[in-house]
N, C-alpha and C positions, 0 to 999 in steps of 0.2 A: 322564292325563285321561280315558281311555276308561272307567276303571273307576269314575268319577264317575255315569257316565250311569246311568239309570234303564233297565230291561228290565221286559219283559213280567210277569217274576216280583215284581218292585215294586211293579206298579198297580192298582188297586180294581177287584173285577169289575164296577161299574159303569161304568169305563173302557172293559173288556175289551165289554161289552155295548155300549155307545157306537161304539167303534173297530168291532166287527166288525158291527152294521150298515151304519155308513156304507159298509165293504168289499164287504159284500154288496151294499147298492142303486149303488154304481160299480160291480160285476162286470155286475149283469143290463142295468145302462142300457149298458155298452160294448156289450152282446153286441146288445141292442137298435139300436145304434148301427153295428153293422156289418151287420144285418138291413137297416137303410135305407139303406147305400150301396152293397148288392147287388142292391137291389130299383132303385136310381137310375139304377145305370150296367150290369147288366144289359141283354143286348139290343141291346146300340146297335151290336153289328154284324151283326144282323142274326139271330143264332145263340145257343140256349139257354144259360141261364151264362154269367158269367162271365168274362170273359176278359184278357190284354194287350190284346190287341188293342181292347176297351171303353174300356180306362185311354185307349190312344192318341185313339181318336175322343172322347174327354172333352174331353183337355186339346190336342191337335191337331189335332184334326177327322179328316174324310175325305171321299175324292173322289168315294165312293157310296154314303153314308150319309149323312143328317142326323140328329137326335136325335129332331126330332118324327116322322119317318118307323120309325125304328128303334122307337119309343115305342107307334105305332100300329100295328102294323104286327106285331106275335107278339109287342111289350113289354108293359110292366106298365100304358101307358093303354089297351090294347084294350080289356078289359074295360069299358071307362066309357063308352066310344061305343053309343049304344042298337041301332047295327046296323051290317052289314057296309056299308052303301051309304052312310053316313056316314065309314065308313073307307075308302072306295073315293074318295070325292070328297076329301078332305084330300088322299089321293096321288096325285090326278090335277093338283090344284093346285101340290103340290109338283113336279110333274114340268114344270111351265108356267114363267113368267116371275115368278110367283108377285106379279102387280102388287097394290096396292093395292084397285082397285075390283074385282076379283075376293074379294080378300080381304074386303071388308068385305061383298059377297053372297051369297058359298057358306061361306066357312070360321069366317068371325067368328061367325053363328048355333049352329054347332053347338060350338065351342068356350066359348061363352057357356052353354051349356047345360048340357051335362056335364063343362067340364076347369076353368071359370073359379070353382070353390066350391073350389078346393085354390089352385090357379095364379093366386094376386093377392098384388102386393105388401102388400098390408092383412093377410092371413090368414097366406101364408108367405112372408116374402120370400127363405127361402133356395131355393124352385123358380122353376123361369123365370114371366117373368109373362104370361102367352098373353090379359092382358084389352084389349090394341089389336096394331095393325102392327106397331111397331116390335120390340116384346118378343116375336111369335112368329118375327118375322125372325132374331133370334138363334139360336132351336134349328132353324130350316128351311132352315139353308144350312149350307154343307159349311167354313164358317171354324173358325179354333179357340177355344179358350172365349176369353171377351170380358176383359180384362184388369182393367176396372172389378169386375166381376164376381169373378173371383180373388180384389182385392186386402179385397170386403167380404166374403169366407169366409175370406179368411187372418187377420184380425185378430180374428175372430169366433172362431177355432178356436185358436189361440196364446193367448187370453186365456184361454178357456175351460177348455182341455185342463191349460194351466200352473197352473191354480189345483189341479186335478184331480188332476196328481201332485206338486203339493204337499202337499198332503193324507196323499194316500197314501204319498209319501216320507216325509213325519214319522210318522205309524205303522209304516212300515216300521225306522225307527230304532231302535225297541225290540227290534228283533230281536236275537239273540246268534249271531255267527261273524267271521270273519274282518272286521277292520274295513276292509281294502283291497276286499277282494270287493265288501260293503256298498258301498262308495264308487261302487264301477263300475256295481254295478245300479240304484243313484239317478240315477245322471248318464245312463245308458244312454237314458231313455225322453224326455232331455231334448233330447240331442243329435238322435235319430229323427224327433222331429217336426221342430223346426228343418229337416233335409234333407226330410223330406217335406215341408212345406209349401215350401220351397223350389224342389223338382223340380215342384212346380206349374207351374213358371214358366219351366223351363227345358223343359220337357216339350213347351209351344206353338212352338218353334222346333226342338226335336232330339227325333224321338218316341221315340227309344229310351231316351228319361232314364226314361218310364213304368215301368220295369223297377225303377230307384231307388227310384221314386215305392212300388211295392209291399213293396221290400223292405226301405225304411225304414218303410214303414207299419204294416208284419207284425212287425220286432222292435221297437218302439214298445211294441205290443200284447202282445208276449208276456214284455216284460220290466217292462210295469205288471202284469200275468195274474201274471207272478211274484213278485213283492210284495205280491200280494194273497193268493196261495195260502201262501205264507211264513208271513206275518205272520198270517192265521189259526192255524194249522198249529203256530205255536208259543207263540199265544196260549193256548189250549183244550187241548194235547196233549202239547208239550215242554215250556215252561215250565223253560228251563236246562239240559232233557240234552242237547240241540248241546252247549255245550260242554264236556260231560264227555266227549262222543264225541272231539271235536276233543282234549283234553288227554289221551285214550288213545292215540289216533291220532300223537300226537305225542310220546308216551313211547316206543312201539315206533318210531318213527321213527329215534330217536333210540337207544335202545339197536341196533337194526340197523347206524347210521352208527359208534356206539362200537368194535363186534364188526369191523364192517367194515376200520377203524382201528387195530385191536388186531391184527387179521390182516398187514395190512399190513407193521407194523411188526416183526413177528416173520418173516414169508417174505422181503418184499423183499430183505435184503441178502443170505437162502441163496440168492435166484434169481440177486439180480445178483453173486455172486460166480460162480456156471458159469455162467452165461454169457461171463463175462467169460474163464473158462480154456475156454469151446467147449464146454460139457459135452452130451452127447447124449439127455441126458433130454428136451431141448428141441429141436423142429424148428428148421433153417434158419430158415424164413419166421418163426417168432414170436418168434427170438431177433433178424433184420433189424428187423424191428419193433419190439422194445421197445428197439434200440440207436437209432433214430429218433428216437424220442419222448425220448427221455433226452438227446441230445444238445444 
């Protein structure tokens, strides 16, 4: 049935132009897309880049750290505050009881001013919403992410993402190599997210699942990165010699295994005849050995 299917070498360059923009505008929006989630959780310990330790206070929190402090504070909101006495009074609040009528006469004004044109559920509802109380109390305490919260990015990003390497999987199909291989690098980026979005979840109660959380994220990424690098690659350039490579590859294979076989059959019974009378061509130890394995 395999040899039914259509390849690369079968379809219309207009296909071929088709297919390999859409590859291209998914390659730069991932990349784009990992741009925004370094820029998100950056920071929030405190500490340039990057880090676990970020993933943890995301989805765990921490005991000295909050998000909006971490945010303000050498993050990526500093910039927006028109001055340091603005970001001086946010963390003098944070460090209080952080009551309401505080809130709504030193902090609310300046969050209003500079954080509230990004930070509204109206505009994006996938950043916290800093436009009353309640919603800056989420990133100003040291809890872990809010569970409502998870469950509206996880169904947001499984819909999303699924349709995404659908896509890409079905262009990837026209590739030419091993149809088992194939098999594993389609299902690969299916299973990755499934456990990463998952260790979302597990992550708020055991912070070390963060470690999951990256390293299903990372092969996610780099096994759609390789379907899409593939499927160019042999769209525009091989176009069928994989597998001419592969049916060479597999002729020397194969004549090696024959030689190997034909050797065989011709020594083994000189060897196991001295051995068998003790002959001293052969050491002790290798004739212990091959009377082992024979037995």
């Amino acid at each position: 049935m395999e040899k039914l299917c259509l390849r690369f070498k079968d379809i219309s360059v207009s296909e071929k132009m088709l297919y390999s923009l859409f590859l291209f505008t998914i390659g730069i929006g991932y990349l784009f897309a990992l741009t925004h989630m370094y820029y998100t959780h950056q920071m929030r310990d405190g500490k340039a880049g990057m880090s676990v330790d970020d993933v943890i206070i995301a989805y765990y929190g921490s005991q000295d750290q909050t998000r909006l402090g971490s945010a303000i504070n050498g993050g990526p909101m500093e910039s927006n505050l028109k001055s340091s006495a603005d970001r001086d009074t946010l963390l003098r609040w944070l460090a209080t009881d952080k009551t309401p009528s505080d809130f709504k006469s030193t902090v609310a004004p300046i969050l209003n001013r500079d954080c509230v044109m990004c930070h509204s559920p109206q505009i994006n509802p996938s950043l916290p919403n800093l436009t009353n109380y309640e919603g800056v109390m989420e990133v100003a305490s040291s809890k872990a992410a809010p569970l409502p919260g998870l469950v509206k990015v996880s169904h947001i990003h499984l819909f999303g993402i699924a349709f995404i390497l659908l896509f890409v999987g079905r262009i990837f199909i026209y590739c030419e190599m091993s149809t088992s291989l194939k098999r594993v690098i389609i299902v690969i980026p299916f299973i990755s997210m499934l456990i990463d979005t998952l260790s979302w979840f597990i992550t708020r109660g055991y912070p070390s699942f963060a470690y999951v959380v990256i390293a299903s994220g990372a092969l996610m990424g780099i096994s759609m990165g390789a379907q899409i690098v593939i499927s160019l690659y042999q769209m525009w350039f091989e176009q069928g010699k994989l597998s001419q490579y592969q049916t060479c590859a597999n002729d020397h294979a194969k004549r090696f295994l024959m030689r190997c076989y034909a050797n065989f059959c011709q020594y083994a019974p000189i060897v196991w005849r001295e051995i068998k009378k003790g002959s001293t061509f052969l050491t002790k130890k290798t004739i212990d050995t091959i009377k082992s394995f024979t037995r």
